[in-house]
LOKOLPA-851526 format. One record per residue (C-alpha): residue in one letter; chain; z, x, y. Coordinates in pm, 1 decimal. Each point is the difference from the previous one (the first is absolute). Layout:
{pt A A {Z X Y}}
...
% end
This chain:
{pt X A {-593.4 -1201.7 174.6}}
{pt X A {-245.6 -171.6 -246.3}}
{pt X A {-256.8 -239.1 83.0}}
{pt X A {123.4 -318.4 5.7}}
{pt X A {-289.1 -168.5 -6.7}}
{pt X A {-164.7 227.3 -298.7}}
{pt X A {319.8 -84.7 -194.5}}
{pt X A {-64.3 -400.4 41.2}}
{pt X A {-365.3 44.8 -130.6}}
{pt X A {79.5 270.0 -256.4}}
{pt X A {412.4 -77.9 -89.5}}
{pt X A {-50.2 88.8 -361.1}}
{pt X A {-105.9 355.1 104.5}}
{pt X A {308.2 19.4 173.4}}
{pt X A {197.8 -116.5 -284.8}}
{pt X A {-162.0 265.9 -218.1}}
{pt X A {102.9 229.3 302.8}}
{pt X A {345.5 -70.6 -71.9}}
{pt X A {-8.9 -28.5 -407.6}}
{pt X A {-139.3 341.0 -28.1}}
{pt X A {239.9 157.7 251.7}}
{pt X A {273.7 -153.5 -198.6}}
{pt X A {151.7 -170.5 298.4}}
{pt X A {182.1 -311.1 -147.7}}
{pt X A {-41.2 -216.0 330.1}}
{pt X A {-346.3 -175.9 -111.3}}
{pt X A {131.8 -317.1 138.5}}
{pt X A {-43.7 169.7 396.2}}
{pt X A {-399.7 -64.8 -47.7}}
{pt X A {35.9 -412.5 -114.9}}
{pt X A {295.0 -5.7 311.3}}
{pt X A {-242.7 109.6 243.7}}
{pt X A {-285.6 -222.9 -88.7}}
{pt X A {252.7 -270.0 16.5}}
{pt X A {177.9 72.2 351.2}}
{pt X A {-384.4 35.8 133.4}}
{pt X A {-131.2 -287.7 -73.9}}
{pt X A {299.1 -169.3 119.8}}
{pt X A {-29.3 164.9 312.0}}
{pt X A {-387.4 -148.2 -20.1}}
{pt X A {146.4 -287.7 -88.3}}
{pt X A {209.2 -27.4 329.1}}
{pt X A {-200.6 182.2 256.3}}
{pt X A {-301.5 -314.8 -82.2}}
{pt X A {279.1 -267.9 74.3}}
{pt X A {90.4 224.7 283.1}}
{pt X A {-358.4 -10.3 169.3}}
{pt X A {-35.0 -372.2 -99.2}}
{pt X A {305.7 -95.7 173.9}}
{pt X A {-104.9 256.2 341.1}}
{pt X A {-324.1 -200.4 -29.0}}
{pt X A {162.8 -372.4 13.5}}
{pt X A {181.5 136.9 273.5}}
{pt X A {-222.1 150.8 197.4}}
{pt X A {-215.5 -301.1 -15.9}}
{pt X A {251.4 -293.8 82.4}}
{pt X A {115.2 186.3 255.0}}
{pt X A {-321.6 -5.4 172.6}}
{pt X A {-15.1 -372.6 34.0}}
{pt X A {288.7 -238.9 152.0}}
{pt X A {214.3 -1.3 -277.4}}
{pt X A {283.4 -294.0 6.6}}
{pt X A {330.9 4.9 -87.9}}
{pt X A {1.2 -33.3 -396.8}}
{pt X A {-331.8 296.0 51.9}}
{pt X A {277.9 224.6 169.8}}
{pt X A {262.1 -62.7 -243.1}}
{pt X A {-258.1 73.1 -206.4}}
{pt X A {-101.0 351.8 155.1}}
{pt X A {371.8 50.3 5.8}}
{pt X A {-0.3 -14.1 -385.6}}
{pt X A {-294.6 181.7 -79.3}}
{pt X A {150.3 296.7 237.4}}
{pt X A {292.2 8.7 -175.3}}
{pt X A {-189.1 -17.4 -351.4}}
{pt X A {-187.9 327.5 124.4}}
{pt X A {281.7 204.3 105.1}}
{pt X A {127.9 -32.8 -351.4}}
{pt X A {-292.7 75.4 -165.9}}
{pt X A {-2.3 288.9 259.9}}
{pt X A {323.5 138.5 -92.4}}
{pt X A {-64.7 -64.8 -398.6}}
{pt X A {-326.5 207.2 11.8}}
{pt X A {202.6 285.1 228.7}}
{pt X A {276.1 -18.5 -304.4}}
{pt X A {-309.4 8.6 -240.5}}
{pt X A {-195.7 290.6 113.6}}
{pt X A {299.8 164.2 39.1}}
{pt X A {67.0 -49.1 -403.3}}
{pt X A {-352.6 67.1 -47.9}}
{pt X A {-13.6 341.9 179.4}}
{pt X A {351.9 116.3 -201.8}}
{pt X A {-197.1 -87.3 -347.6}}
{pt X A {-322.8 182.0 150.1}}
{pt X A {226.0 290.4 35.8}}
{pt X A {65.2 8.5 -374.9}}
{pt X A {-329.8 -2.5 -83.6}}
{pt X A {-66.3 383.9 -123.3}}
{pt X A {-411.9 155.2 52.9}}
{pt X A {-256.7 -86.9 -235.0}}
{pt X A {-32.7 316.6 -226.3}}
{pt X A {-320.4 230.6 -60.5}}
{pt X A {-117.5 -101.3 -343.3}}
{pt X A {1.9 348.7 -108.5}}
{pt X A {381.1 -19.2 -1.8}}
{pt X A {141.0 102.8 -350.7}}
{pt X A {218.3 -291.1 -110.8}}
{pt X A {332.4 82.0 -103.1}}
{pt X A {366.6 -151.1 95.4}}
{pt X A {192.8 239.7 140.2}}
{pt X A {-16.4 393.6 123.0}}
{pt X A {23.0 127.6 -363.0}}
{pt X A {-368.1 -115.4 -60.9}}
{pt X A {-133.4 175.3 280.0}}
{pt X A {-331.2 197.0 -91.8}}
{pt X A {49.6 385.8 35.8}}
{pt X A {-402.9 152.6 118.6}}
{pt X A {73.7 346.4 75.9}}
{pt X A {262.5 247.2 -51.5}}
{pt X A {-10.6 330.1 217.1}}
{pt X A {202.8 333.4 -4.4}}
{pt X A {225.0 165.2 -245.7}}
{pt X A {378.7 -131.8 -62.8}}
{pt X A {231.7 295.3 74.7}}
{pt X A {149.5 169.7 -277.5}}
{pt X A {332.5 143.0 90.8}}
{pt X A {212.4 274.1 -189.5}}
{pt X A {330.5 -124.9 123.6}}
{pt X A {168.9 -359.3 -9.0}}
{pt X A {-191.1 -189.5 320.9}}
{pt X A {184.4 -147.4 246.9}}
{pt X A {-40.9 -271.2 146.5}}
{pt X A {-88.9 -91.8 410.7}}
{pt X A {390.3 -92.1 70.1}}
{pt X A {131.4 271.8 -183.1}}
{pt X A {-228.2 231.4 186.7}}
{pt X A {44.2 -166.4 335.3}}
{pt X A {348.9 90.6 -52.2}}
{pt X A {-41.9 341.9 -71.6}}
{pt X A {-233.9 110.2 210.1}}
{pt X A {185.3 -247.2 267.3}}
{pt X A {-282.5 -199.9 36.3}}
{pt X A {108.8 -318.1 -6.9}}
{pt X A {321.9 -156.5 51.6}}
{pt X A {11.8 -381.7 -120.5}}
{pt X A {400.7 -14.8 -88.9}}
{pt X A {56.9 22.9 395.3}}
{pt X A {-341.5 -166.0 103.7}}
{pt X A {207.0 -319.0 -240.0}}
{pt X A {289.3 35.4 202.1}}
{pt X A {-148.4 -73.7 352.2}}
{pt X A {-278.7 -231.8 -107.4}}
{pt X A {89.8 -143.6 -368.8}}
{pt X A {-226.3 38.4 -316.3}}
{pt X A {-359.5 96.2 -46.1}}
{pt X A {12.7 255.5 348.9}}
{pt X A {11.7 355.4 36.5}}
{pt X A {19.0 229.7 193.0}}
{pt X A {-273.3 311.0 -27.2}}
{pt X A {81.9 351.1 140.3}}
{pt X A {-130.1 389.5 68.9}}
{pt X A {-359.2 59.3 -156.5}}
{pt X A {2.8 -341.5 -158.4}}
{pt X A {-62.8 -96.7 406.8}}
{pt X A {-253.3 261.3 52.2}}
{pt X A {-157.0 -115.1 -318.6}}
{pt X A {-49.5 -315.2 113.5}}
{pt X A {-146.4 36.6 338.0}}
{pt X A {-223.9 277.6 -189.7}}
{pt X A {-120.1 -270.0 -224.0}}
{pt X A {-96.1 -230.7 263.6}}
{pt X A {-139.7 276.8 207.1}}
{pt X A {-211.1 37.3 -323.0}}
{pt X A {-102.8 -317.2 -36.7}}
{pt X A {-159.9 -87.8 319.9}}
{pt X A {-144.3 308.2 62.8}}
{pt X A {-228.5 -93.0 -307.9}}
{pt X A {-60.2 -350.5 93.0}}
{pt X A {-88.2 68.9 349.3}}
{pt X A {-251.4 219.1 -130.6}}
{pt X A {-90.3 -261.2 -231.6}}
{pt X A {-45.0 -208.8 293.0}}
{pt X A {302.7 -241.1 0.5}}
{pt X A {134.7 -94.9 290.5}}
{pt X A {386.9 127.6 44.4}}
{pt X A {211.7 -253.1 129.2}}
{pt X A {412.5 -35.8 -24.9}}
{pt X A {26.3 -419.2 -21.1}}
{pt X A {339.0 -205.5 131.0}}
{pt X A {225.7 -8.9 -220.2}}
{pt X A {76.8 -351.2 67.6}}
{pt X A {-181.0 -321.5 -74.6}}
{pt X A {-44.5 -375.4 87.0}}
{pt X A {36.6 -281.3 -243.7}}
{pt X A {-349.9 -105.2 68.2}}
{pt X A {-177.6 314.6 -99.7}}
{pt X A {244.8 74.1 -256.9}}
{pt X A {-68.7 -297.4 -190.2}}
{pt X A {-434.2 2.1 107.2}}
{pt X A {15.4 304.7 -187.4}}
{pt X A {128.4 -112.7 -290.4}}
{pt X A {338.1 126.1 -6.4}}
{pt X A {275.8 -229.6 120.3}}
{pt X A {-29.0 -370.7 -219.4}}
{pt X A {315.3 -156.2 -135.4}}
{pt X A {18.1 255.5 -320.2}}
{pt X A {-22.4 311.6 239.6}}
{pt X A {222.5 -66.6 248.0}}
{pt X A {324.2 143.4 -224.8}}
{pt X A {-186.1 325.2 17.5}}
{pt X A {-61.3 46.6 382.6}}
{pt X A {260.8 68.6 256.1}}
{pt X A {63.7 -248.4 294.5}}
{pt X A {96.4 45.9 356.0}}
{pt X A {62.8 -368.3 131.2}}
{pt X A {139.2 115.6 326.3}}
{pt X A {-321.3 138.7 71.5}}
{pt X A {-203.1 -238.7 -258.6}}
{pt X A {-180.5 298.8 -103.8}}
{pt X A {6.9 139.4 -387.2}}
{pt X A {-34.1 389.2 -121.2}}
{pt X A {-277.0 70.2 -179.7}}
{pt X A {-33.7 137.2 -366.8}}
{pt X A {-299.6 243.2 58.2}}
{pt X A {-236.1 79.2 287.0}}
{pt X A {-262.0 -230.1 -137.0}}
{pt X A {201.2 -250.9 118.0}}
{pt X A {-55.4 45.9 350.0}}
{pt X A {-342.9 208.8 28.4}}
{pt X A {-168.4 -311.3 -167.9}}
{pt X A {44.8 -202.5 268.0}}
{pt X A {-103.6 241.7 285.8}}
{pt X A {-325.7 -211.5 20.6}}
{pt X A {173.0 -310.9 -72.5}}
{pt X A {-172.9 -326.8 201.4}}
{pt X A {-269.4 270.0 67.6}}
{pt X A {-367.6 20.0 -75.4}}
{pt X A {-143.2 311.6 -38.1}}
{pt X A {-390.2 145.0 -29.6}}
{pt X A {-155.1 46.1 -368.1}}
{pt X A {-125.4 364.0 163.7}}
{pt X A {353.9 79.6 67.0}}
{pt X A {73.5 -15.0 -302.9}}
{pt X A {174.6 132.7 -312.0}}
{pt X A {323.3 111.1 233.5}}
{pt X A {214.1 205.0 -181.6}}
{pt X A {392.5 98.9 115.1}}
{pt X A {241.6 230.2 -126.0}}
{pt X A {389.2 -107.8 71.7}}
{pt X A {370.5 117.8 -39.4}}
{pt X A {257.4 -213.3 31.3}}
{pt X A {333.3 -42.6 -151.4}}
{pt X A {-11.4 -270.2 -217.1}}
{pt X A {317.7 -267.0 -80.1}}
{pt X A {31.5 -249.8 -281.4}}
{pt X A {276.9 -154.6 -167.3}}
{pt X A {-149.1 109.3 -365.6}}
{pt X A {112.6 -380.1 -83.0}}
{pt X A {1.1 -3.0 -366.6}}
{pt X A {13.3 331.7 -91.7}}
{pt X A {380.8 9.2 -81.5}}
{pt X A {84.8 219.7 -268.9}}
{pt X A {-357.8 187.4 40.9}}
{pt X A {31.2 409.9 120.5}}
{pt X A {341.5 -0.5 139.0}}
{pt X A {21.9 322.2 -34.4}}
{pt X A {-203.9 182.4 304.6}}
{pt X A {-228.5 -62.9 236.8}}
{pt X A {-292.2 -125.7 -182.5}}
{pt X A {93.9 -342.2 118.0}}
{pt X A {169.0 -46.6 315.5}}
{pt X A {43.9 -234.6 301.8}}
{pt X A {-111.7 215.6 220.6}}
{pt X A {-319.4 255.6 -50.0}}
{pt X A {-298.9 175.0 207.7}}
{pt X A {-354.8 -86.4 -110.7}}
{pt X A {-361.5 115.1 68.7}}
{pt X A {-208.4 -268.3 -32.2}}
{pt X A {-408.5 -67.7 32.0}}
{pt X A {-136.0 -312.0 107.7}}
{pt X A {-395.2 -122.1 24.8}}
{pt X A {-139.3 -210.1 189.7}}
{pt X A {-366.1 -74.9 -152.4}}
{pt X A {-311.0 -261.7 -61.4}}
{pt X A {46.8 -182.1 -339.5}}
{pt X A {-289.7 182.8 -136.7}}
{pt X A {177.6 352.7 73.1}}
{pt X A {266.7 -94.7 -158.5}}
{pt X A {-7.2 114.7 -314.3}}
{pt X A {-119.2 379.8 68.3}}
{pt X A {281.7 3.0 237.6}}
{pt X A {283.4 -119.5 -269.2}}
{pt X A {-152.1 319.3 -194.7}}
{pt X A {-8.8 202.0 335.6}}
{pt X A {377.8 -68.5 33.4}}
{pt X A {62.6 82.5 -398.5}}
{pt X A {-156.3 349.4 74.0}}
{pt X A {179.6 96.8 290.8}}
{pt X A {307.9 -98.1 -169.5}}
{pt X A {-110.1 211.5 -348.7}}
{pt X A {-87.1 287.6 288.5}}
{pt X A {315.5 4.9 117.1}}
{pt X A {201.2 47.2 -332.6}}
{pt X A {-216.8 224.7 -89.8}}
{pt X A {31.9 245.3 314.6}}
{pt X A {370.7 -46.2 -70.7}}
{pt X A {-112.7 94.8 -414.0}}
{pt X A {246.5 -251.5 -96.0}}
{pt X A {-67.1 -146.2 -376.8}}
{pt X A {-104.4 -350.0 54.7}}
{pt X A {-151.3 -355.3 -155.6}}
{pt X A {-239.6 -245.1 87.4}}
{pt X A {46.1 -336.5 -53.4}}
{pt X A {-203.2 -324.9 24.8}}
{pt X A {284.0 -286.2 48.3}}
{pt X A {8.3 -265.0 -211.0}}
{pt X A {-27.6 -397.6 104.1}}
{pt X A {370.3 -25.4 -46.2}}
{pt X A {125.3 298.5 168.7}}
{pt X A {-292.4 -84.0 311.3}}
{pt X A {131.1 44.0 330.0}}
{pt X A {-12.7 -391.1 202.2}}
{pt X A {-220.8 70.5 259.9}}
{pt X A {-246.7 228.6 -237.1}}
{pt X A {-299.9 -77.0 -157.6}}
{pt X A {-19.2 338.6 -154.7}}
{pt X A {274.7 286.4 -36.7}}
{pt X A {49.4 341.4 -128.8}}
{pt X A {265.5 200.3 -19.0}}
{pt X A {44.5 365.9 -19.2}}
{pt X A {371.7 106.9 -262.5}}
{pt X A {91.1 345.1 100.1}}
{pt X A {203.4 205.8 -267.6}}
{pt X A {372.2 2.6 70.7}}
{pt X A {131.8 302.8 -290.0}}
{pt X A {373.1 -133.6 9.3}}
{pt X A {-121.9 -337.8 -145.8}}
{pt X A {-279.8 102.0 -218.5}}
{pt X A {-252.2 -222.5 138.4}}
{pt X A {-231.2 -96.2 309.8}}
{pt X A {121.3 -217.3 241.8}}
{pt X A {-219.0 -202.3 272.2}}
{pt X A {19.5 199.3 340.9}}
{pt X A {-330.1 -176.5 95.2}}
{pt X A {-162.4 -338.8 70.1}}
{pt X A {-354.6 -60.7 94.2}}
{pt X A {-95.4 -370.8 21.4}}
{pt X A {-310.9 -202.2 130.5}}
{pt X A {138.1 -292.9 144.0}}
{pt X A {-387.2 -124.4 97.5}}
{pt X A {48.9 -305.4 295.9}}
{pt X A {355.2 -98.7 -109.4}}
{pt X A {185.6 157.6 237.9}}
{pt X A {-259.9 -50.9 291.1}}
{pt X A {-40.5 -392.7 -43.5}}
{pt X A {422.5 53.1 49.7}}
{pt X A {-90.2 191.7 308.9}}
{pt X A {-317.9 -136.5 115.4}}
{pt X A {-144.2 338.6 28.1}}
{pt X A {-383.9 -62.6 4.2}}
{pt X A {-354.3 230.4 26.9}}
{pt X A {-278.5 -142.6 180.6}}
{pt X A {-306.2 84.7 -174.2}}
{pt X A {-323.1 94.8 154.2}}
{pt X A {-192.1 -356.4 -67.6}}
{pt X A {319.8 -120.0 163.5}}
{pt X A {171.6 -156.3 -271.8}}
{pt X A {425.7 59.5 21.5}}
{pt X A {124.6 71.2 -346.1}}
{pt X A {347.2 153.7 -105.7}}
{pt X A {37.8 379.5 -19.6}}
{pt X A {121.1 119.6 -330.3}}
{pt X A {339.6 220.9 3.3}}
{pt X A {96.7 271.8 -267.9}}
{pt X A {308.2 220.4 -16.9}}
{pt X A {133.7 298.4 -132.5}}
{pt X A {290.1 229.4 -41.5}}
{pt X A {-65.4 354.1 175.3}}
{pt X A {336.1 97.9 -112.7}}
{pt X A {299.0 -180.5 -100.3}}
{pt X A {240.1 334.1 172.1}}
{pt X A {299.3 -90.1 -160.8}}
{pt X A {-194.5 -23.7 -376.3}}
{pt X A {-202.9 293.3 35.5}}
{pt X A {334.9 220.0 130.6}}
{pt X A {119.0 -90.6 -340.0}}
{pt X A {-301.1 90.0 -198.5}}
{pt X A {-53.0 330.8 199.4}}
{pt X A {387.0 102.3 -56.1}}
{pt X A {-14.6 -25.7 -370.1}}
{pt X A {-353.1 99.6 -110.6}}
{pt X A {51.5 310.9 260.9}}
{pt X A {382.0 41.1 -142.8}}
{pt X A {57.8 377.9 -109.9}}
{pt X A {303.3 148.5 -156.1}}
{pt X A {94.7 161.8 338.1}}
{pt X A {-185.7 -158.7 211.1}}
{pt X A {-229.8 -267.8 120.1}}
{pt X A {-379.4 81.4 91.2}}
{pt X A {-215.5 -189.9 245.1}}
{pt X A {-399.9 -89.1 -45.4}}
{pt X A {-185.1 230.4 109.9}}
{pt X A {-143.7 -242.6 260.8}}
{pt X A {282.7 -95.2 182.1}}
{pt X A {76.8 388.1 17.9}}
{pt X A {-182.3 22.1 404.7}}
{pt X A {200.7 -302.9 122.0}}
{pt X A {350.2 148.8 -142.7}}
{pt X A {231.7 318.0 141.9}}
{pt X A {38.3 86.6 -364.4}}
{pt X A {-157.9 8.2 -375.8}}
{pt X A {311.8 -82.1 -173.9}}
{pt X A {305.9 -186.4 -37.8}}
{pt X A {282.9 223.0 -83.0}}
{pt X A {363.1 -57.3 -51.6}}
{pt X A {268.3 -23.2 273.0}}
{pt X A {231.9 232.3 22.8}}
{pt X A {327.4 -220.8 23.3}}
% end
C-alpha cells in the first residue's frame, strides 16, 4: 500500500506516478484527498459531540439535558456508521493507488517500448523446418492438451513421460543452486486470505477478475508463490541483523489470465494452471537495490546454465508491474515464433507490499521501519519446458542441457514407438 499520508503532502507526485505509468484513473488521487478530509471532517464532530456528552452527563442533567444526550447519541452513531462507510470507500480507492516508480524508469506506454540491456547466447540455426513445442509435445508424447481440454476446459494440459522427469529435474536444479546460494527453500500454501491478498498488493477491485475464489471456504488461489511467502512475516517485526532473508519457492500457480483473450491460444505458454519457482527478499531499504541486481543475476545464471538464448529488459513506466518500483525482465528465445518471450520477472517492490502487510525491522537505535520486499522468477516450468523443447529440437530427436543431465535417467528424448 502507499503512504497515505505522503500522498496528502506530496499528491502531485502521485499524480505524476500515475501520468507516467499511463494509468488513466488520475481522478483516484483528488478522490482520496476528498473522502479523507471528510472523514477529518466527521471524526472532529464525532469527538466534539463524545465531549458534550461526556460532560453533561457528569452533572444532574434535566429532562430537556437528556433529551438532549438522547440526540447527540443518535447524531454520533450516524456519523459513526458514515465514517465506517467512508473508510471503507477510502481503503477500495487506496487499493488503486499503484507504487511510486524509481526515477530511473524508462518512460514508454506500453511493453513495445521496453529497453532491451543485454542479449546473451546464440539463436539456433536449424537445417530442417522447426517445430514448434505442441507439435513436438505431440510427437514425442509429451504433452497432451486436446484431452487435458476435455476434463478441465481451455488453457490446461496435461504433461507426460520425460516432460515429468524434466520438470522435477528442473526444480531439483534450481534449489540445489539457491540453497547454495543461501536461500532459504520453502514450498508456501497454495491458498490465501483476502486480507493478505489485497496488503500485498494484489486483490483491489481491477484484480479481482483475475484471481480465483473459494467463498465456501472464503479463501482465494493464488497467482504465484510471492503471493503467500510475502506475508510469512506479516504483523511481524523482525531484527535489522537478521536480515536480508532470502527464500526459494515452488508452487503451482492459478490465474484467470483475465484479459488475455485471443493472446497464445495455442499451447501452454499461457495457461490457468502452471508450476513456478519463485525468489523472494526480505531486506533493509538501503540493501535494496544490490539485492534487485542480486535477484537479476541469479535469474541471468540460471538461463545461462540451461544455455538458452535470452534478453534483458528494463520495463518501461507503462508496462511497470503495480506493486513495483523497479522491474526487469528476462525474454528467452522461443525458435517457432522468431522472437524472445518474457519467462522472467524480477521486481523491487521497496515498502509497498510490507505497509499492506505490516511486516516491520526493528533497527538497532530502536527505531521500527518497514522491510523492503523484492521478487523474482527462478523458473517459470511451464515457459522454460517450451524454450528447452524447441531450442534443444533435433531432426530425430530432442537433447537435454547438459546440466540437467545428473538429475535425469536419460540424455535424450527420442520417439515412441507407437
Amino acid at each position: 500500500m502507499i503512504d497515505l499520508k505522503d500522498l496528502l503532502k506530496n499528491p502531485e507526485k502521485y499524480k505524476k506516478n500515475l501520468i507516467e505509468r499511463n494509468n488513466p484513473n488520475l481522478s483516484v488521487i483528488d478522490e482520496v484527498i476528498f473522502l479523507k478530509e471528510k472523514i477529518n471532517s466527521l471524526i472532529s464532530n464525532q469527538n466534539d459531540l463524545r465531549n458534550f456528552i461526556n460532560k453533561v452527563s457528569k452533572s444532574k442533567p434535566d429532562e430537556k439535558t437528556i433529551l438532549d444526550i438522547r440526540n447527540k447519541k443518535e447524531q454520533l452513531k450516524k456519523i459513526e456508521e458514515e465514517i465506517n462507510s467512508l473508510e471503507k470507500e477510502l481503503s477500495e480507492k487506496v487499493e488503486l493507488i499503484p507504487n511510486l516508480k524509481s526515477e530511473e524508469i524508462p518512460l514508454g506506454k506500453d511493453e513495445s517500448e521496453n529497453v532491451v540491456i543485454k542479449k546473451w547466447g546464440q539463436i539456433p540455426s536449424f537445417d530442417f523446418d522447426v517445430k514448434d513445442h505442441v507439435e513436438l509435445g505431440k510427437i514425442y508424447d509429451l504433452i497432451d492438451i486436446e484431452r487435458a481440454s476435455k476434463v478441465a476446459g481451455s488453457r490446461f494440459y496435461y504433461l507426460k513421460n520425460e516432460a515429468v522427469l524434466l520438470e522435477i529435474a528442473l526444480i531439483n536444479f534450481v534449489y540445489e543452486l539457491l540453497v547454495k546460494e543461501g536461500f532459504t527453500a520453502i514450498i508456501p500454501p497454495v491458498f490465501i486470505k483476502e486480507e493478505f491478498y489485497k496488503g500485498m498488493g494484489r486483490l483491489n477491485s481491477l484484480q479481482k477478475e483475475e484471481r480465483y475464489y473459494l467463498p465456501k471456504d472464503d479463501l482465494y488461489l493464488v497467482g504465484s508463490a510471492e503471493h503467500t511467502i510475502g506475508p510469512y512475516y506479516a504483523d511481524e517485526i523482525l531484527n535489522e541483523k537478521d536480515l536480508p532473508k532470502r527464500f526459494i519457492g515452488f508452487s503451482t500457480c492459478f490465474r484467470r489470465e483475465a484479459g488475455s483473450y485471443g493472446k497464445d491460444i495455442k499451447g501452454i505458454l499461457r495457461t490457468h494452471q502452471f508450476d513456478k519457482l519463485e525468489m523472494f527478499v526480505f531486506c533493509l531499504k538501503e540493501e535494496s537495490e544490490n539485492e534487485h541486481q542480486f535477484l537479476l543475476s541469479i535469474e541471468e545464471k540460471i538461463v545461462q546454465s540451461l544455455n538458452l538464448p535470452y534478453q534483458v529488459v528494463f520495463v518501461c513506466s507503462g508496462d511497470l508491474g503495480f506493486t513495483d518500483f523497479k522491474q526487469y525482465d528476462i525474454e528467452v528465445w522461443i525458435p517457432s515464433q522468431g522472437k524472445y518471450r518474457e519467462t522472467h520477472s524480477c521486481s523491487n517492490t521497496t515498502d509497498f507490499q510490507s505497509r499492506g502487510i505490516r511486516a516491520r525491522v526493528r533497527r538497532k537505535n530502536g527505531k521500527i521501519e518497514f522491510v523492503h520486499m523484492l521478487n523474482a522468477t527462478a523458473l517459470a516450468i511451464g515457459r522454460t519446458i517450451v524454450a528447452i523443447l524447441e531450442n534443444y529440437q533435433r531432426k530425430d530427436f530432442i537433447e537435454i542441457p547438459e546440466v540437467l543431465k545428473k538429475y535425469l535417467p536419460f540424455e535424450k528424448i527420442a520417439k515412441k514407438n507407437k
